[in-house]
N, C-alpha and C positions, 0 to 999 in steps of 0.2 A: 361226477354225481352232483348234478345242481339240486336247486329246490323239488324240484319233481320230482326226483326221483330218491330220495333217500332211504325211504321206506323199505325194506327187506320186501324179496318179489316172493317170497312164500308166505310172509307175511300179510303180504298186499294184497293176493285172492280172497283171503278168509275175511281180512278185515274189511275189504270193499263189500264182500254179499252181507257182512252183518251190518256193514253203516248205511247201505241202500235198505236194508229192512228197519234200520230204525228211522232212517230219514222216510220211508214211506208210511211209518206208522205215525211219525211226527207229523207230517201234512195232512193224515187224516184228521189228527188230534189238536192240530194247532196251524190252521193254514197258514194264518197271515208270520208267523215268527218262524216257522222252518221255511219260508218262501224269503226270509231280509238276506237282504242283500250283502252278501259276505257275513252272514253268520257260522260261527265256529262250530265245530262238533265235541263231544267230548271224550276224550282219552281215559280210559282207565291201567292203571297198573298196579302190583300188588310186590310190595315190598317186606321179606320175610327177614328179621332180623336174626343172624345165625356166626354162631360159629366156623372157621374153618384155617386146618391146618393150610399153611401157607409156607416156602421156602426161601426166602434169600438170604445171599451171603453168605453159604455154606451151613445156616440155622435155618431150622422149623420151626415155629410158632404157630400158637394159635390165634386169628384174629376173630374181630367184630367186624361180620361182613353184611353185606344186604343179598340174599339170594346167592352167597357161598362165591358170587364175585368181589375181584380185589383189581383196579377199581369197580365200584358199581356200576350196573346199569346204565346204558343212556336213556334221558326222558326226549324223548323228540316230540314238539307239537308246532302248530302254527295260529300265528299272531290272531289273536279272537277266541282260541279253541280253551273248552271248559277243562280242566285236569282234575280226575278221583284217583287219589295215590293212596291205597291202603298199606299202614306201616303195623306190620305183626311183630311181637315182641320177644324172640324166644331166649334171648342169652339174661347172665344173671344182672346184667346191667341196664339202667333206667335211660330212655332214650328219646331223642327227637332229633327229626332233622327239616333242618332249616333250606328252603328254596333261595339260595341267594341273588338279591337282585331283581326278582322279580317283584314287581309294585306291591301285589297282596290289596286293591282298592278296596275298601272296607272289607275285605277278609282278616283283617289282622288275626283274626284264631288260626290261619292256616300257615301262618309264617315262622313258628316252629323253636326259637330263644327258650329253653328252657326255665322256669320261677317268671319270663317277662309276657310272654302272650301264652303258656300253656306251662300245665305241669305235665311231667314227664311220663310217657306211655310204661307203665311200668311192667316185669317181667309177667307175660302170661296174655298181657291186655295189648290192645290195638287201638285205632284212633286212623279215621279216612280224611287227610288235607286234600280239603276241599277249593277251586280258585281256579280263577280266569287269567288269563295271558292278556291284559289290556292293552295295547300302544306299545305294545315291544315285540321287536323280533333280531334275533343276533346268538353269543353264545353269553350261556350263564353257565350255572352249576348248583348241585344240591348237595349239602353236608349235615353231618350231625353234630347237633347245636348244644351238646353237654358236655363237660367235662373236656378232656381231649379224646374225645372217642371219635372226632375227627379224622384222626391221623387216619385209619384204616378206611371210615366209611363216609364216601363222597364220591361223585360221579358229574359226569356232564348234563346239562340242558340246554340241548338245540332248537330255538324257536324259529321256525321259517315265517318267510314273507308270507302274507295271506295268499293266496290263489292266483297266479297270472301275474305276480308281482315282481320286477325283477329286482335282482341289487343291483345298487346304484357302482356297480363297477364288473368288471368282466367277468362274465360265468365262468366259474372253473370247471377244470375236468373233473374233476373230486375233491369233498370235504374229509379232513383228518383231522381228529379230535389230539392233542397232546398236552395231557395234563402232568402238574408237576404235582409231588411229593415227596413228604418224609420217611422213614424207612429208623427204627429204632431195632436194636434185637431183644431190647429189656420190652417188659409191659409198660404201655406209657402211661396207665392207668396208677400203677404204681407209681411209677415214676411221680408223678404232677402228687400224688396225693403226699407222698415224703417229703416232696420241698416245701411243700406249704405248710407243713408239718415244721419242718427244720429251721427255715426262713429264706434258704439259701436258692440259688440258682438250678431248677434239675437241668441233669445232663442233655449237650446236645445231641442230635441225631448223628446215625452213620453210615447213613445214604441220604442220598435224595433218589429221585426216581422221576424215567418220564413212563406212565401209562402203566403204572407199576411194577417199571422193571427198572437195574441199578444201571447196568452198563457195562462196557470193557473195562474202565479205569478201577472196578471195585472187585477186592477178593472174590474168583470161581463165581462171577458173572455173566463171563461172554454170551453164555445162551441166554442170560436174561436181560436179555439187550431190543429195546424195541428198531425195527428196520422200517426204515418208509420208501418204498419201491416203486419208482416212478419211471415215465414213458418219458423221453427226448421232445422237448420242444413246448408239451404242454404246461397249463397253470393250476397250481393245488390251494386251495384254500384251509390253513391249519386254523384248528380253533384254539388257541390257547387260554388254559385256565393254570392258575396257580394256586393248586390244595393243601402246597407245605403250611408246618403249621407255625414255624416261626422265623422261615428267611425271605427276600425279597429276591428275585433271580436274574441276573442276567442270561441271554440267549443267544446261541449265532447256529449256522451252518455253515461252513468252512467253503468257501468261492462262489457265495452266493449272497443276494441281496433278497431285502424282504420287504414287501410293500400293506404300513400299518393302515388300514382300510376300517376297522372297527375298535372301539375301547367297552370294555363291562355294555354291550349289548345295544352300543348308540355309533351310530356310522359318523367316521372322520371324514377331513379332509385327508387324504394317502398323501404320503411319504414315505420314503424309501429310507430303507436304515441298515445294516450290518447286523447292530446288534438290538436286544429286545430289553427293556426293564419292566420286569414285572412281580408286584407287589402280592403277597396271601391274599386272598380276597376280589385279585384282577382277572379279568379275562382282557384278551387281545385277540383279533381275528386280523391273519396279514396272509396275503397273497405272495404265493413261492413260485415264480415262471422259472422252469429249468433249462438247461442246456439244450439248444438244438438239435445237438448230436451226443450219444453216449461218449463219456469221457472216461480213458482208463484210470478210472480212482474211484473209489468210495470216499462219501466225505463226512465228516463228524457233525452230528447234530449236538450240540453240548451243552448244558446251563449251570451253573454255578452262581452263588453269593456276592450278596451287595451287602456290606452287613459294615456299618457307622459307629455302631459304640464298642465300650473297649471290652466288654464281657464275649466269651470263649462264644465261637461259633462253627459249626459245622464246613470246614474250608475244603470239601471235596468233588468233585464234576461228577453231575451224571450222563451220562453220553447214549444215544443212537444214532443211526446208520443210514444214510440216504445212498442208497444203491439206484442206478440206472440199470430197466429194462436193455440188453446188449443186444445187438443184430445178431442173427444166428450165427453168420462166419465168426465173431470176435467173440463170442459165447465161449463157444469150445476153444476158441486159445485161453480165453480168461480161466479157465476150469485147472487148466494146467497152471497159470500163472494168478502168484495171489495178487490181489488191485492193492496198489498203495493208498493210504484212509490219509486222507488230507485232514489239519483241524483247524478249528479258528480261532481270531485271534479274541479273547474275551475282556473287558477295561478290569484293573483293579479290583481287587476287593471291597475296598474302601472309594472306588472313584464318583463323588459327590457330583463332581462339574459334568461328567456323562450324563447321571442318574436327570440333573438341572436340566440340562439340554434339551433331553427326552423328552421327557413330560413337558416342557415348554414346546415344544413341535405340534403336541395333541391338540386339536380345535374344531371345533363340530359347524356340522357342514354347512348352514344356514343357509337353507335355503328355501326356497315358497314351500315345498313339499316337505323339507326337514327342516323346519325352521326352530331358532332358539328361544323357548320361553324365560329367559332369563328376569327376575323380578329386577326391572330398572330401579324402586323404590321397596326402600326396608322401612317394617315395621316394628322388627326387634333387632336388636344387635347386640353379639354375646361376644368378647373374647374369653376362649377357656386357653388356659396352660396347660399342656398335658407332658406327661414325664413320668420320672422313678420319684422314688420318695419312698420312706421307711416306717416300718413300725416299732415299738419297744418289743422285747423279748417277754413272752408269757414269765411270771415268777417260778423259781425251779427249776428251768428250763436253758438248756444250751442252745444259743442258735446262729447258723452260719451267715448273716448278714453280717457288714461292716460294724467293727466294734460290739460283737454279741447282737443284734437285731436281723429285724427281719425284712428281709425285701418288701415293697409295697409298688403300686403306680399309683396315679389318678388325675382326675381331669380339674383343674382351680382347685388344687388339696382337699378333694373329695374321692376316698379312695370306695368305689361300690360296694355295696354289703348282698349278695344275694340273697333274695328275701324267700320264704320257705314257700310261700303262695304265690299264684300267677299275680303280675300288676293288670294285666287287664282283667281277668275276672272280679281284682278287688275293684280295679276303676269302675266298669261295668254295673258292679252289684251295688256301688257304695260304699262297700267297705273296706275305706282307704286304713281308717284308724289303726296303728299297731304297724302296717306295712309298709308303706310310702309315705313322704312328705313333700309336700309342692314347691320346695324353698331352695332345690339348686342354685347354687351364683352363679350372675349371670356375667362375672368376673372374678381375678382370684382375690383369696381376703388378704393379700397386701402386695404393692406393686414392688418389683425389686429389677435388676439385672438381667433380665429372664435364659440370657445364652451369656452372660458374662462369670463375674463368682458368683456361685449360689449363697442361701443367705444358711447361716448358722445354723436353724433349725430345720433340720428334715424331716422331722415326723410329719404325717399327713392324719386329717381325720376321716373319719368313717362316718358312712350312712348308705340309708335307702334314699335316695332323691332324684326326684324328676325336675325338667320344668312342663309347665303347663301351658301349651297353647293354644289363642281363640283359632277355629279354621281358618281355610285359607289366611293365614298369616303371613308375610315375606318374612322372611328370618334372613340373617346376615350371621355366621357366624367367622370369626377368625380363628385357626389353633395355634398357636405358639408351643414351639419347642422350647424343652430348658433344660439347663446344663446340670440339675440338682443329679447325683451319682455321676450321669454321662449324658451328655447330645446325644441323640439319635435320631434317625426315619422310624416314625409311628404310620405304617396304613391306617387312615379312618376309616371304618365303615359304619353305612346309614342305611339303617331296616326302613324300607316302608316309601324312600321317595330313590329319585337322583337328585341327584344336588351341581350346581355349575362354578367349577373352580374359575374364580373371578380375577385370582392373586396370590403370586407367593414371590417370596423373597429370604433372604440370609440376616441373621443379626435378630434384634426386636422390630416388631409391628411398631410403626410409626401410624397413630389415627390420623395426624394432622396430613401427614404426605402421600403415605401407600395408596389411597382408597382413588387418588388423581389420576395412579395409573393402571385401577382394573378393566379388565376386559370384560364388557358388557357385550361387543358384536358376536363374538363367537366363541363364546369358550367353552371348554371341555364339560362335557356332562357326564358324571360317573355315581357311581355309587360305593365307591370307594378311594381312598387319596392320600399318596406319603403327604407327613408332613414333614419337610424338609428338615434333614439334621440340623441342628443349631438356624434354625428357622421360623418360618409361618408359612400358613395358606390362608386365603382368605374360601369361603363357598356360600351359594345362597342357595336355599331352596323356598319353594311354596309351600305350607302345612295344607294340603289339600283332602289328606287321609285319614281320617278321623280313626284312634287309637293308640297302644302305646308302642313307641318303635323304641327298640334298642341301637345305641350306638357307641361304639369300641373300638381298640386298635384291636386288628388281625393278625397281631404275635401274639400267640395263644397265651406265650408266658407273661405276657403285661396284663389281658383281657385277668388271668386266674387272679393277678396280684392289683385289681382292681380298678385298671383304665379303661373305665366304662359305665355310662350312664344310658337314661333314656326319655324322652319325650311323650307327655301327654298330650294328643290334640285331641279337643273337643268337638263335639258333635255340629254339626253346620247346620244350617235351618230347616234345607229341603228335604226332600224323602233319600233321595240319592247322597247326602252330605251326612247319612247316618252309620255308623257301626253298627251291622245286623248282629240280631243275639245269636250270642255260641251256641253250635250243635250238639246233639244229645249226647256225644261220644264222646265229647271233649275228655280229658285222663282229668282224672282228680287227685289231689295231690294226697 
């Protein structure tokens, strides 16, 4: 199932006589713009926010779903095409979801950060994300952008090449979406709301899941085990996303190799790999060529944890099942005989020097057609710290951080304050006063150790803050890990651009030497990026998108305990360099 054809063929009757009716109605109405050349059409879909009982693990529950699927919907469109995604609000919780990864080019209203570009569609009320697919096509994904109501509701987005356009590597027989996630049996609404309460760490998951099922390896699972059934000899292209909400995952198929062909929605150079690392917030698209010949075994599709710091983590496999189509003669033996399930072999827990490797392998393709706009020259340059860090305990109050306190994160010891108003309707209207302040550091306020002994005090301070930038501005930014509680891998992620990892290394950022040996020809473009445990990376982007972007680690539990800031870029000169005003429907808070 290549680009052509993805579309569901019951689907694809109705919907071609309605998009011939409206493209006939468009060329009455508008010759010259339904006649450009490779103009998009537009997509609508309607997402119903809903309850529903749901089973794993030998438990029912009830989740937050989108249209009573777990995982949600897929959005399928291609590269140009307009998307109207009506989100209805029926359960008792206040919601949005966020498109991730996709640019939002002066859409910022439709990119979905809960208090940062909209307030939340609240129970009863609705709101239509409105937004074009510019200069991307690959796998993304859509999630809900409040609270941890993540966990349950998020889904795939598949952008196809425009029209007649091939990928730049071998058409597969067919595309398989496999997404990863968490799997809690408690409410994790509860959950997240007691520890921030407490101070303390909430409990880890106890599953993961691929495509929302657990697998063989977890208690009265086996039926809920995703199978992927494939024909001898051909090539499958999986989409992979990673929905968990706070582990990074390793990946294999047990006697097979995988060839990484895309990262977050921008085509690599391929490379062959075993195993997969892939961070919350990533996607990965790799090519899976099978066996020639039907082999008697089934073999383990499995993913498990990459997990760096010393706090408690969810250490258990979720597994599926790659089965070969059998020739009819070896059918009926196999029916009597059960197939031995091979597995694979997956690195460490804890192994850094894989996780290194990996992502050093990832490099984008450069070339005349895919070429790298990497900003050669910076106009800002910011190192932030990002980490754990603590707060004092409320007076009267017990709390289970280190020595009575409270757990914290933050980026240069500015732990986020979520503010009760949208920042871009304040930025928009004016009125900044009371909600934001323009005075983020654009370093932290004192230099120390940063991966050696932390220094004596760990309290972090609070605020609303941004920084502000003029458009099109090159920005350079560095992160630095640091060892205040524990080192760890922080996924960044950045609403609103991609950004091109330039550099990363082990230890402290050195200004005088590192910046000698970044990669300016080809390096990896993403929108999101571990920062190496006990580490840095270096990224640049262009501020080309006028708006407020938020940007966070994609461990849900560092994002709640406040590793996370956001970006003001300002409006640019021309008509096109502007932020269009919010729609009528926008939620109010």
């Amino acid at each position: 199932m290549g680009p052509s054809n993805i579309f569901p063929p019951s689907a694809s009757l109705k919907y071609s006589m309605v998009v011939l009716a409206i493209l006939f109605a468009a060329v009455l109405v508008f010759p010259e713009q339904a006649l450009a050349k490779n103009a998009g059409i537009t997509r609508n879909y309607k997402f119903n926010i809903k309850m529903q009982n749901v089973t794993r693990l030998c438990q029912t529950k009830s989740i937050v779903t989108v249209n009573g699927q777990f995982p949600g919907p897929r959005i399928i469109a291609r590269e140009g095409d307009h998307l109207l995604i009506k989100v209805v609000n029926h359960v008792k919780y206040n919601m949005t979801i966020h498109w991730h990864g996709i640019r939002q080019l002066r859409s910022g209203w439709a990119d979905g950060p809960a208090y940062i570009t909209q307030c939340p569609i609240q129970t009863g009320h609705s709101y239509v994300y409105n937004f074009t697919v510019t200069g991307q096509r690959g796998t993304l994904f859509w999630h809900a952008h409040i609270s941890w109501l993540r966990a349950t509701v998020y889904g795939p987005i598949v952008i196809l090449p425009k029209k007649h356009v091939p990928y730049p590597f071998p058409q597969p027989h067919k595309e398989v979406p496999i997404i990863f996630g968490e799997w809690w049996k408690t409410d994790t609404e509860k959950l997240i709301s007691q520890a921030l309460q407490t101070g303390g760490a909430p409990n880890v998951s106890d599953a993961y899941t691929i495509n929302g099922l657990p697998g063989p390896s977890y208690n009265c699972s086996a039926k809920d085990t995703f199978k992927l059934k494939v024909k001898p000899g051909k090539t499958y292209l999986l989409r992979m996303i990673n929905a968990a909400l706070n582990d990074e995952l390793f990946f294999s198929i047990a006697n097979h190799t995988l060839t990484v062909v895309e990262t977050d929605a921008v085509y690599v150079k391929p490379f062959k790999t075993k195993v997969v690392l892939i961070t919350p917030g990533q996607t990965t698209n790799v090519l899976l060529k099978v066996k020639s010949k039907a082999p008697n075994a089934n073999f383990l599709i499995a993913a498990r944890p990459y997990a760096t710091g010393p706090a408690a983590f969810d250490n258990t496999t979720t597994g599926g099942i790659l089965e070969y189509e059998q020739p009819a003669s070896s059918a009926s033996k196999n029916r009597t005989r059960k197939l031995t399930l091979l597995k694979p072999a997956l690195p460490r827990f804890n192994d850094t020097n894989f996780a290194t490797k990996f992502s050093n392998q990832i490099r984008s393709l450069a070339t005349a057609k895919f070429p790298v706009n990497v900003p050669k020259k910076v106009d800002r340059r910011f190192f932030f710290t990002v980490g754990l860090g603590l707060n004092p305990c409320p007076k009267n109050q017990t709390c289970q951080g280190p020595n009575n306190t409270m757990l914290a994160a933050s980026i240069n010891n500015v732990s986020f304050v979520q503010p009760n108003v949208s920042l871009l309707q304040s930025h928009f209207f004016n009125k900044s006063k009371g909600v934001y302040t323009t005075d983020f550091p654009a370093n932290p306020p004192f230099k120390f150790n940063y991966t050696g002994t932390p220094p004596k005090n760990l309290m972090v301070n609070s605020g609303t803050k941004v920084v502000s930038l003029p458009f099109n501005c090159r920005v350079e930014v560095v992160m630095q890990d640091t060892s205040i509680i524990a080192a760890e891998s922080h996924p960044l992620h950045l609403h609103g651009f991609n950004f091109f990892v330039v550099g990363q290394g082990f230890g402290n950022f050195d200004p005088n030497k590192d910046p000698a040996k970044f990669n300016l020809v080809d390096p990896a473009e993403r929108n999101t990026v571990g920062v190496p445990s006990g580490g840095w990376v270096a990224i640049r982007f262009l501020a080309d998108n006028p708006g407020v972007w938020f940007m966070h680690c994609h461990l849900e539990v560092h994002t709640s305990w406040g590793l996370k800031m956001a970006w003001l870029v300002m409006d640019g000169k021309g008509p096109k360099q502007k932020l269009q005003p919010p729609p009528s429907d926008l939620p109010k808070c």
